[in-house]
N, CA, C and O atoms as a DFTB+ gen file, in Angstrom:
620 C
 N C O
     1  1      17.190     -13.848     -20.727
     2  2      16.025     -12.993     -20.592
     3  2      16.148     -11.871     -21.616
     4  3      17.241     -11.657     -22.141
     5  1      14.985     -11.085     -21.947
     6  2      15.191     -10.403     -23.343
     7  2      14.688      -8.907     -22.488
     8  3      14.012      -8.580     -21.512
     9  1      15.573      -8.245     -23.650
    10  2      15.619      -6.854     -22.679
    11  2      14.248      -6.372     -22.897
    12  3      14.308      -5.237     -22.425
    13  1      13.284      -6.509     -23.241
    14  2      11.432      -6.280     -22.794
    15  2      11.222      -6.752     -21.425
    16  3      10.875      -6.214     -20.373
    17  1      11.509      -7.796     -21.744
    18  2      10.669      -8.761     -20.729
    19  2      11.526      -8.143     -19.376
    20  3      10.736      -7.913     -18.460
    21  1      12.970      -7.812     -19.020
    22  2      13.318      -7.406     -18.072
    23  2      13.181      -5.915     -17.696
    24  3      13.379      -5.553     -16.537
    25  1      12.867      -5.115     -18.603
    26  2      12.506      -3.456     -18.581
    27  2      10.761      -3.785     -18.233
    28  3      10.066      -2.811     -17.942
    29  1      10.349      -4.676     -18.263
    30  2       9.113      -5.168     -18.100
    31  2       8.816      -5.209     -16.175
    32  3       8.073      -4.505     -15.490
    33  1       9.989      -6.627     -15.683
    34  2       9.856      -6.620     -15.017
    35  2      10.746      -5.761     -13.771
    36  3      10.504      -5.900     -12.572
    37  1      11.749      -4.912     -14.296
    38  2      11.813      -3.691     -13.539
    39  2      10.959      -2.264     -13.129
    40  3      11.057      -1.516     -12.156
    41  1      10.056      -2.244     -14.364
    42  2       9.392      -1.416     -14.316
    43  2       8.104      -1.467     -13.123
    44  3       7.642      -0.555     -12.437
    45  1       7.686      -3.171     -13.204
    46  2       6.938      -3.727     -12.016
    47  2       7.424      -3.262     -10.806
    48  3       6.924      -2.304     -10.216
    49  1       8.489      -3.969     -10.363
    50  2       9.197      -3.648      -9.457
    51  2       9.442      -2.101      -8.905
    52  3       9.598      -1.801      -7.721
    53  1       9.438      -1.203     -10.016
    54  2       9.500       0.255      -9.035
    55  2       8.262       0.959      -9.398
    56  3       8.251       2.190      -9.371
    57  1       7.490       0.465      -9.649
    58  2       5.817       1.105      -9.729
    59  2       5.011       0.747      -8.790
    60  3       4.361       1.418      -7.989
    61  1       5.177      -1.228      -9.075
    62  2       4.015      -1.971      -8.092
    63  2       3.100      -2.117      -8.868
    64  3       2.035      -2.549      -8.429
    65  1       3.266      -1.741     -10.513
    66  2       2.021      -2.237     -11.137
    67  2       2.147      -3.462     -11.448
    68  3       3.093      -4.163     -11.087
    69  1       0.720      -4.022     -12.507
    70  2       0.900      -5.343     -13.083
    71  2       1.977      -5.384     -14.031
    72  3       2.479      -4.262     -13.966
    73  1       2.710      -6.179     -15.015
    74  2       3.167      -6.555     -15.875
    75  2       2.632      -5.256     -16.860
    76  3       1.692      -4.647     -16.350
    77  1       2.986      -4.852     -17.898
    78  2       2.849      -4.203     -19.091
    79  2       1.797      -2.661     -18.696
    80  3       1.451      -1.779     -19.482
    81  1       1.587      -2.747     -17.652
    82  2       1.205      -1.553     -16.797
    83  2       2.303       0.045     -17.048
    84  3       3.506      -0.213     -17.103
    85  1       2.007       1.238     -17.157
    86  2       2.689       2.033     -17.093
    87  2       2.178       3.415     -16.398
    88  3       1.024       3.807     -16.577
    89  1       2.974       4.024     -15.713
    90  2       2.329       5.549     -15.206
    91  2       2.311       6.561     -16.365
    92  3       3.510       6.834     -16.416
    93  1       1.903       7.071     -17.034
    94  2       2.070       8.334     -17.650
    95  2       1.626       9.756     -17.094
    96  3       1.009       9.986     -16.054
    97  1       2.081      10.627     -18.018
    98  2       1.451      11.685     -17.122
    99  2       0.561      12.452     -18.448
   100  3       1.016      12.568     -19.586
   101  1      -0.936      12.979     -17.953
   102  2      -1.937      13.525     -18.895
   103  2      -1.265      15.123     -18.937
   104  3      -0.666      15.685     -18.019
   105  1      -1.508      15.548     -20.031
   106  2      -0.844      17.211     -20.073
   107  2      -2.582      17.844     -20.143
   108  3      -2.902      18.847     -19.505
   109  1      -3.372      17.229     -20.837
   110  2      -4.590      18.375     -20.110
   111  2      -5.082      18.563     -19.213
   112  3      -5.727      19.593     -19.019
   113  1      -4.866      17.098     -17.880
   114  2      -5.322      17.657     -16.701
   115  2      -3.876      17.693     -15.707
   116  3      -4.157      18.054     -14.564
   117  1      -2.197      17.354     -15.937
   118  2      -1.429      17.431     -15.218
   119  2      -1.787      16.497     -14.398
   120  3      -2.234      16.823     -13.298
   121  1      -1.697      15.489     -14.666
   122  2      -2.338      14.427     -13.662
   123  2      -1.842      13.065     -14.056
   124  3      -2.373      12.533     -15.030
   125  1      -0.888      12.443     -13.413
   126  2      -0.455      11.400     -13.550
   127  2      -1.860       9.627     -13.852
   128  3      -2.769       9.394     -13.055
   129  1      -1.624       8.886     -14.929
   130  2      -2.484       8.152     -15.333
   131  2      -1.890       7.014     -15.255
   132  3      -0.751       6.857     -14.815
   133  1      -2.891       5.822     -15.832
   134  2      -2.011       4.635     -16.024
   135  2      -2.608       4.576     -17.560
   136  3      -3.437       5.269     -18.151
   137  1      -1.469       2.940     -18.107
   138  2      -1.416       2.624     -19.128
   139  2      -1.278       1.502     -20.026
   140  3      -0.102       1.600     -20.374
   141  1      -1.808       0.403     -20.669
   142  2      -1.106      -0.477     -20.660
   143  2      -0.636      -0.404     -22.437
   144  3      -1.711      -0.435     -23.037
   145  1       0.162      -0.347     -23.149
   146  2       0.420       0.208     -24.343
   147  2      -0.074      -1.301     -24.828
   148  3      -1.047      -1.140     -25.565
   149  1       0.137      -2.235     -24.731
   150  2      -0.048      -3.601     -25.590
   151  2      -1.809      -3.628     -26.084
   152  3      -2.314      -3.995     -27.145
   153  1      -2.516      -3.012     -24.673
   154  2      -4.221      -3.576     -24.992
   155  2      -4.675      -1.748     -25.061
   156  3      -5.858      -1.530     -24.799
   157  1      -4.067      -0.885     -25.291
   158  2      -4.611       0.320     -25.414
   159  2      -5.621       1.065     -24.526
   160  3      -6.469       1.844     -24.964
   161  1      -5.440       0.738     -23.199
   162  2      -5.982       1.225     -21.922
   163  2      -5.406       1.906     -21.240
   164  3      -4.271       1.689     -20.813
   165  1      -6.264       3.096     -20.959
   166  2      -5.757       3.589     -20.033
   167  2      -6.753       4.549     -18.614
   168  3      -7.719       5.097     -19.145
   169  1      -6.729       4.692     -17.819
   170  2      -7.592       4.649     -16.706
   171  2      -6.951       5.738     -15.732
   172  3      -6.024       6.458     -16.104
   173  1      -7.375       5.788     -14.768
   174  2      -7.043       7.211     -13.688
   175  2      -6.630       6.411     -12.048
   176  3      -5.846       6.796     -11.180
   177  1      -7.719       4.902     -12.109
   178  2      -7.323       3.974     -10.606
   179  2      -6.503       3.137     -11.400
   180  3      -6.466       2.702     -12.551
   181  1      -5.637       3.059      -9.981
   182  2      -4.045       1.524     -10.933
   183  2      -4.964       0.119     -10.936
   184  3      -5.710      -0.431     -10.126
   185  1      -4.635      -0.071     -11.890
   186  2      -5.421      -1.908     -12.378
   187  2      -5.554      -2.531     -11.474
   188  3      -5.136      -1.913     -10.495
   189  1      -6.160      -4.071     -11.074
   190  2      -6.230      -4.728     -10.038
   191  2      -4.778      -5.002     -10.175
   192  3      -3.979      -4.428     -10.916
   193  1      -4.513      -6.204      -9.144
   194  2      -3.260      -6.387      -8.962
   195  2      -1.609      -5.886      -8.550
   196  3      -0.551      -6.457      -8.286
   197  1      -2.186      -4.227      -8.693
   198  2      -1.052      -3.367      -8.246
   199  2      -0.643      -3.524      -6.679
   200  3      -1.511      -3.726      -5.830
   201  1       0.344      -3.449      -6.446
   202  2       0.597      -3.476      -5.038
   203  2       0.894      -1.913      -4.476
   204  3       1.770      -1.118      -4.818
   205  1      -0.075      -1.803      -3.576
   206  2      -0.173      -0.327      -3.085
   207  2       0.804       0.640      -2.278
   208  3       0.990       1.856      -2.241
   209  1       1.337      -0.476      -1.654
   210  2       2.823       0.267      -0.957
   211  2       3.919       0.509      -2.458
   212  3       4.380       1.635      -2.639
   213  1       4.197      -0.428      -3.276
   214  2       5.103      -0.003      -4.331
   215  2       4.736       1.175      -4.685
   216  3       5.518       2.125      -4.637
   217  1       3.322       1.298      -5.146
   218  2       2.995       2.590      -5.734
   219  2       2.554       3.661      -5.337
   220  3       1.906       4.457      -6.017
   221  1       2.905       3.793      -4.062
   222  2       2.187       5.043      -3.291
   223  2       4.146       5.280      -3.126
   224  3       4.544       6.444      -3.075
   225  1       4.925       4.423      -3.075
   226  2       6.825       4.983      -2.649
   227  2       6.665       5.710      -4.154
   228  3       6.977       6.899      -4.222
   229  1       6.180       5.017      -5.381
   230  2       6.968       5.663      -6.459
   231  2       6.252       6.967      -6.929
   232  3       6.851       7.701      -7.715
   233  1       4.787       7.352      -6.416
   234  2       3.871       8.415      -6.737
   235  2       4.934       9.412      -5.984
   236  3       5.436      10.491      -6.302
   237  1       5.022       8.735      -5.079
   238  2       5.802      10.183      -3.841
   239  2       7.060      10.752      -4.305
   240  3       7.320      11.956      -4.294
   241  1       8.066       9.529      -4.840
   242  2       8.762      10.034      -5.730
   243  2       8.792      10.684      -7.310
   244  3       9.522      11.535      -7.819
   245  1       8.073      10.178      -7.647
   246  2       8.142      10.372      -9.013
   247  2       7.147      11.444     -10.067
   248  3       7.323      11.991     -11.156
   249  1       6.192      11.387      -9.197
   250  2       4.723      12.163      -9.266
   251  2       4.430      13.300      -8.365
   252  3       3.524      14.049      -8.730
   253  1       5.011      13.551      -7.304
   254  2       4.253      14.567      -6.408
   255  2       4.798      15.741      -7.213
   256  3       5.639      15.893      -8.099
   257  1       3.658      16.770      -6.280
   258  2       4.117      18.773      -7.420
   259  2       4.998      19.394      -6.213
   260  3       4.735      20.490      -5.719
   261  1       6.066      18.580      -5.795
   262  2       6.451      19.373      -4.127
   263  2       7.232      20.458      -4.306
   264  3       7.483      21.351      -3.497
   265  1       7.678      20.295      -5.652
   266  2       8.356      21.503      -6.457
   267  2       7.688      22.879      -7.234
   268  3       8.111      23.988      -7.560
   269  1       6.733      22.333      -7.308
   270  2       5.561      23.493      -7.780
   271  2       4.974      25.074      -6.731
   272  3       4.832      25.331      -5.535
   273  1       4.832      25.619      -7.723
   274  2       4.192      26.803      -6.457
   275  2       2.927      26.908      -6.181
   276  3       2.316      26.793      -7.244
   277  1       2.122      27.087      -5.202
   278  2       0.762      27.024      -5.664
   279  2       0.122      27.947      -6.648
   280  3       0.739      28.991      -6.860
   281  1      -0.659      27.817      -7.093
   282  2      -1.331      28.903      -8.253
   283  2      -1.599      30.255      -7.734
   284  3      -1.733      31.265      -8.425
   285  1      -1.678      30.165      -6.196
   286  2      -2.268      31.610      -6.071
   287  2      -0.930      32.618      -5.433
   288  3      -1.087      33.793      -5.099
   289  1       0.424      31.846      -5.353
   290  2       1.200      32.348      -5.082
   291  2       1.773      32.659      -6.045
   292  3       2.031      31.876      -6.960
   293  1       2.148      34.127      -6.015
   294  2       3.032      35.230      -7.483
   295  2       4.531      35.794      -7.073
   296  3       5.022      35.867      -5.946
   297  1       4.896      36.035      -7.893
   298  2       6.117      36.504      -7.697
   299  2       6.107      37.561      -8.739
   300  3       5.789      37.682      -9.923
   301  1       6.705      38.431      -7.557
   302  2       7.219      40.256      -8.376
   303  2       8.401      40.394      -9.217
   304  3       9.500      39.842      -9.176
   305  1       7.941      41.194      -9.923
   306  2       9.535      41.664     -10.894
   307  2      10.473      41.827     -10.207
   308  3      11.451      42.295     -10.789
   309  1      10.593      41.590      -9.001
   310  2      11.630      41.852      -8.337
   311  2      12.298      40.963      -7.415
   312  3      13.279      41.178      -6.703
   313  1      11.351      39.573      -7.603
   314  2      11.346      38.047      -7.273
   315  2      11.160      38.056      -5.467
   316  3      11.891      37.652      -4.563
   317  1      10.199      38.532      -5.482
   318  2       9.474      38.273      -3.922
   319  2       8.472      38.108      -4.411
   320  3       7.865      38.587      -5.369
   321  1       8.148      36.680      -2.995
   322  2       7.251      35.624      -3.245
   323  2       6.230      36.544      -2.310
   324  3       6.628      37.223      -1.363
   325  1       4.795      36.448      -2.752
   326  2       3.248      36.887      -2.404
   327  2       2.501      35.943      -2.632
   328  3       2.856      34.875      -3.130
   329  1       1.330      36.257      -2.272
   330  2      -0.098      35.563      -2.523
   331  2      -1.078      37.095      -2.799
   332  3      -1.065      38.282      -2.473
   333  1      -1.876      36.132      -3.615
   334  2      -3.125      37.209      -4.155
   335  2      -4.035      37.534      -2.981
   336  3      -4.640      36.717      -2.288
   337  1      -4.036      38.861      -2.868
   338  2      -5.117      39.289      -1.618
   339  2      -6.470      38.884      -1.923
   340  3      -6.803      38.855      -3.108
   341  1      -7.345      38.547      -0.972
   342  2      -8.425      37.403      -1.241
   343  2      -8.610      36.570      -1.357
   344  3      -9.668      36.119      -0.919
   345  1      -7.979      36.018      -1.828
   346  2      -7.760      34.328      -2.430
   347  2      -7.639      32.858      -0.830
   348  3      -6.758      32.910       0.028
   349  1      -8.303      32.201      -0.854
   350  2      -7.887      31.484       0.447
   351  2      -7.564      29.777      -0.443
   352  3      -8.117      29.473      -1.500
   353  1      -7.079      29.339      -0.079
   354  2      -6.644      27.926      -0.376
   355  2      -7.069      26.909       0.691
   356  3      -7.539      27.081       1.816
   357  1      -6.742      25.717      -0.049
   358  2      -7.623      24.536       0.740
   359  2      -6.873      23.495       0.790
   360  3      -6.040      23.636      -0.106
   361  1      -6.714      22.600       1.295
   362  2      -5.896      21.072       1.199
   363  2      -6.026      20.262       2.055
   364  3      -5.783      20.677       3.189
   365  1      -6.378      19.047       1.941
   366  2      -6.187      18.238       3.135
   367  2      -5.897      16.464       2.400
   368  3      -5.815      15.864       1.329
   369  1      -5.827      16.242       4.101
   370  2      -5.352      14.117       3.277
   371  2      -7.113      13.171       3.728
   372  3      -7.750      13.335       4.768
   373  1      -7.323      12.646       3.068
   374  2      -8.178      11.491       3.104
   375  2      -7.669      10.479       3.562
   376  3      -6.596      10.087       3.102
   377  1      -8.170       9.949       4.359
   378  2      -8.063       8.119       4.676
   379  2      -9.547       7.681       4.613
   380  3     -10.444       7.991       5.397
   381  1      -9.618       6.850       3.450
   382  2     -10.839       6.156       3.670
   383  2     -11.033       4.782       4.403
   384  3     -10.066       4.221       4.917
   385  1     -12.234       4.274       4.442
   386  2     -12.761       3.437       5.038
   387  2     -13.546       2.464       4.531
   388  3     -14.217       2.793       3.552
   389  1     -13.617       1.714       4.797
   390  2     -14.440       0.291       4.572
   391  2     -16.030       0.565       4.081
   392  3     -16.505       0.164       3.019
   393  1     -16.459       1.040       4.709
   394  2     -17.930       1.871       4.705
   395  2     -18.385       3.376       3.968
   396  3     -19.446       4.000       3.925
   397  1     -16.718       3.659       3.303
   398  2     -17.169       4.928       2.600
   399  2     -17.611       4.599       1.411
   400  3     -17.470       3.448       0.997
   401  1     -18.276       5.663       0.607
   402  2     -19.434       5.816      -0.257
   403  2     -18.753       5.415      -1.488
   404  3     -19.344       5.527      -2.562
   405  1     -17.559       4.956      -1.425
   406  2     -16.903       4.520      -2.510
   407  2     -15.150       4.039      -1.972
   408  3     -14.109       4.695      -1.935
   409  1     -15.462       2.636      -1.621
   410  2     -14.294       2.201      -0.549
   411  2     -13.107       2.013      -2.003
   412  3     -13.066       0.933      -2.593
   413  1     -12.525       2.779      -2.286
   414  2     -11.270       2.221      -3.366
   415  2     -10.639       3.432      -3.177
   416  3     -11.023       4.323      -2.420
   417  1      -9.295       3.449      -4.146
   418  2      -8.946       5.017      -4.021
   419  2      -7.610       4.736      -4.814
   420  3      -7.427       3.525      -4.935
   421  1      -6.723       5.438      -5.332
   422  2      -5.498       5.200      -6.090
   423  2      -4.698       4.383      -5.389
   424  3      -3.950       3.712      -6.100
   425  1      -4.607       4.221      -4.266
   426  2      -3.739       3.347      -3.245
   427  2      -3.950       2.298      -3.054
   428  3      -3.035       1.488      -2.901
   429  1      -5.165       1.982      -3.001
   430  2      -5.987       0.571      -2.862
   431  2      -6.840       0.350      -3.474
   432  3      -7.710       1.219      -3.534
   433  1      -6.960      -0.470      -3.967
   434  2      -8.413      -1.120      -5.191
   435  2      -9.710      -1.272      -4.265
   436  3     -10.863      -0.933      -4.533
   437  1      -9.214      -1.870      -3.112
   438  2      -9.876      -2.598      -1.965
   439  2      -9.427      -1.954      -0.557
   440  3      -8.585      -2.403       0.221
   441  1     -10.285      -0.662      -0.416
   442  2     -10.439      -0.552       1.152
   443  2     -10.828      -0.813       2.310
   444  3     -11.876      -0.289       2.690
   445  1      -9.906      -1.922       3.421
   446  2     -10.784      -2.432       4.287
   447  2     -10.905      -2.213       5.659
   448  3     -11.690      -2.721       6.460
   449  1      -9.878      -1.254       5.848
   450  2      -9.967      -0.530       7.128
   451  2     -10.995      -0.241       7.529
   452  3     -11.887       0.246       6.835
   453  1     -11.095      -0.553       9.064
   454  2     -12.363       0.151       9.864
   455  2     -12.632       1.903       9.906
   456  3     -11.597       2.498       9.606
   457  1     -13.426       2.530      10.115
   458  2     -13.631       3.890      10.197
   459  2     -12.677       4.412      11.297
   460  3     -11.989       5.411      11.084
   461  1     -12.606       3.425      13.032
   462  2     -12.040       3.485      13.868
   463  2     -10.516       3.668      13.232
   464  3      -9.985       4.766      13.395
   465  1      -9.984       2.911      12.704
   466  2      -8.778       2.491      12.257
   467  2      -8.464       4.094      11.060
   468  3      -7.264       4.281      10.859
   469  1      -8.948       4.612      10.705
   470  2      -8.920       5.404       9.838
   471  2      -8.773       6.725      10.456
   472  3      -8.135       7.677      10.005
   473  1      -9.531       6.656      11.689
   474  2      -9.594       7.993      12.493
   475  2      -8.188       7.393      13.210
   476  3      -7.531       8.433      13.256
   477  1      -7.549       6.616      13.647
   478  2      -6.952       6.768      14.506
   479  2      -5.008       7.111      13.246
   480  3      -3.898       7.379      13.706
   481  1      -5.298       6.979      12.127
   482  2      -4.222       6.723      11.042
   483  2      -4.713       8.321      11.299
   484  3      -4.001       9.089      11.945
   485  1      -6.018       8.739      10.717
   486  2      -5.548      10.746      10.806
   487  2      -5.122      11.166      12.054
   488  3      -4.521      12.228      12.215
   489  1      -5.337      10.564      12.754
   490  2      -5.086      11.435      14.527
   491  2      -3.248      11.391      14.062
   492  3      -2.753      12.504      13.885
   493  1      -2.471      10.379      13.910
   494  2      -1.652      10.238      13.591
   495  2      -0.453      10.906      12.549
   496  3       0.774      10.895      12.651
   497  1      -1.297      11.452      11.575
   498  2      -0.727      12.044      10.427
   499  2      -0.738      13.712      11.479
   500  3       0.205      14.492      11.344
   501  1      -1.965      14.051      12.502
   502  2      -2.516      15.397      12.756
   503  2      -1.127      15.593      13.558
   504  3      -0.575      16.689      13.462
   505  1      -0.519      14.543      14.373
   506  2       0.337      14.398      15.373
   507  2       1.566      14.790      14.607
   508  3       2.201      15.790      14.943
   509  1       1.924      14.051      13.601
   510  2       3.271      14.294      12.917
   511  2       3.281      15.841      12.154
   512  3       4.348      16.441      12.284
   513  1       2.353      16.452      11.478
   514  2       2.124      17.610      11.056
   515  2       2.126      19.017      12.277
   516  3       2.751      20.036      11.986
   517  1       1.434      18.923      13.497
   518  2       1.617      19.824      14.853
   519  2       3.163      19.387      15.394
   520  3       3.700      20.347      15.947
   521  1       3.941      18.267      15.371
   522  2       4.991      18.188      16.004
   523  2       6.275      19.340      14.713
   524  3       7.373      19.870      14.882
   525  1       5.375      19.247      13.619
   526  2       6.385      19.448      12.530
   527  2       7.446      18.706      11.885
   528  3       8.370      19.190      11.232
   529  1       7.197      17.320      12.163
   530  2       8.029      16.468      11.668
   531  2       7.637      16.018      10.118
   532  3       8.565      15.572       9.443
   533  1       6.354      16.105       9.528
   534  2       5.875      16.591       8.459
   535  2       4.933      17.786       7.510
   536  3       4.615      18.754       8.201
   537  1       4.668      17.823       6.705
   538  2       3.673      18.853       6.125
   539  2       2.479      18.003       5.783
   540  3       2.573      16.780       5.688
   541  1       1.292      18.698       5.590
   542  2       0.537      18.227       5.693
   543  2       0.676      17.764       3.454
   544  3       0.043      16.868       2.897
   545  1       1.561      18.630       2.848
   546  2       0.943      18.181       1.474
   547  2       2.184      17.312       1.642
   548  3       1.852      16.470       0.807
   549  1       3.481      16.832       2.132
   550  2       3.813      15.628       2.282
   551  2       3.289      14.468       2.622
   552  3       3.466      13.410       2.018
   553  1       2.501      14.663       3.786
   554  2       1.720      13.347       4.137
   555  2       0.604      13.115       2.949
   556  3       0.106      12.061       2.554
   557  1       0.397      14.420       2.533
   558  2      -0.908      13.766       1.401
   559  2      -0.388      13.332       0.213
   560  3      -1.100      12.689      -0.559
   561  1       0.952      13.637      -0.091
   562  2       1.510      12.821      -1.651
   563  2       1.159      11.125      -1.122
   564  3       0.372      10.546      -1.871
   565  1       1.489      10.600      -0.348
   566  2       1.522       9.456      -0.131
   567  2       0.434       8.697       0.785
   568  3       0.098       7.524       0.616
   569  1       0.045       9.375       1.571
   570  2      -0.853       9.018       2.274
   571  2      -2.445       9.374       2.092
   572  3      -3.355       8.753       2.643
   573  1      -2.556      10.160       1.475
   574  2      -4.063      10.503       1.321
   575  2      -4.724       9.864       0.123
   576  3      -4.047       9.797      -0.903
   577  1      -6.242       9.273       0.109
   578  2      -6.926       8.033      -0.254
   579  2      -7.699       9.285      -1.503
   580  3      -8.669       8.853      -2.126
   581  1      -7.319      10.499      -1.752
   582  2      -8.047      11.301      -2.773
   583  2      -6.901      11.356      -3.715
   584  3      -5.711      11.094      -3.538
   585  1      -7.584      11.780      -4.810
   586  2      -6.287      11.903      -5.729
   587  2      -6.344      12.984      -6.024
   588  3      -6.265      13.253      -7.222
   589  1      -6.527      14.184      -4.919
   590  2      -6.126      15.575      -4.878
   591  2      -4.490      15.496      -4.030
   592  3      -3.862      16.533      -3.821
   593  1      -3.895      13.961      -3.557
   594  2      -2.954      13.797      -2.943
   595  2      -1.954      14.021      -4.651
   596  3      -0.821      14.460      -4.451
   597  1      -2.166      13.863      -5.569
   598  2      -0.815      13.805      -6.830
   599  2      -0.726      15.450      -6.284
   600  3       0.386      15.815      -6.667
   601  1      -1.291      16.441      -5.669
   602  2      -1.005      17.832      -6.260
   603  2      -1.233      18.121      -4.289
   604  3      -1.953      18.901      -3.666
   605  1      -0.437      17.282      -3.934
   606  2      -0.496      17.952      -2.782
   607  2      -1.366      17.946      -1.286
   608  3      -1.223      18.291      -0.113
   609  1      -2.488      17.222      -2.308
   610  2      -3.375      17.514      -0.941
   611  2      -4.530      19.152      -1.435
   612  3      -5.549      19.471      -0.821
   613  1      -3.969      19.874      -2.611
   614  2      -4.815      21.070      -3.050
   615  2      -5.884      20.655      -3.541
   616  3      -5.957      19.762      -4.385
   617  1      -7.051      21.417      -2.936
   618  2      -8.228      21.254      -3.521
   619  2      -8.315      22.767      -4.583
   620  3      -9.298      22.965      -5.296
């Protein structure tokens, strides 16, 4: 086997994309993309064929901002952490549905969950976030059907 073709198919393997598929990351919007360098494409939803559990493990790893601060939080010359008075922030996770106004989403090409099934996946995420066994911009690196989930879940 020739070392392409196997950096090829490792790269499959911890993405979940197609063959010659790649993640990059855009520096004008900070926003992780795809790529395929051979046919000169590149796009914002992963190609058909991606497998969505591979690539929602490697976004979470590899892509989330869990290290980042939010924008409206500052720090003093004297390195205490604040927020700007006024300022309110926003975030949440999406699960879409079969019937939404645009059933696809970075996770899935093809959304076919019921609405039922969707409410009962947020009741679920609401459960693990009030018990505190997660955060809510954890559950949205991986779980949320917007791709305000690469940054957290911040709108």
């Amino acid at each position: 086997m020739n070392l392409r073709l196997f950096r090829s198919q490792c790269w499959q393997t911890d993405t979940g994309l197609p063959p010659g598929w790649e993640v990059r990351h855009s520096n004008s919007k900070n926003l992780p993309y795809y790529f395929h360098p051979e046919i000169k494409e590149s796009r914002w939803e992963p190609p058909s064929g991606t497998d969505p559990d591979k690539l929602k493990v490697y976004m979470g790893q590899y892509h989330s901002s869990a290290g980042i601060r939010p924008s409206s939080q500052v720090t003093s010359a004297n390195g205490a952490n604040g927020f700007h008075e006024g300022k309110i922030r926003a975030a949440h996770l999406l699960v879409k549905h079969r019937d939404s106004r645009r059933p696809a989403s970075w996770r899935e090409a093809n959304i076919t969950r019921t609405k039922e099934e969707a409410m009962n996946t947020i009741s679920a995420h609401e459960s693990r976030i009030r018990s505190g066994e997660a955060s809510l911009g954890d559950l949205a690196v991986t779980e949320s059907d917007c791709s305000s989930a690469r940054k957290r879940g911040d709108l």
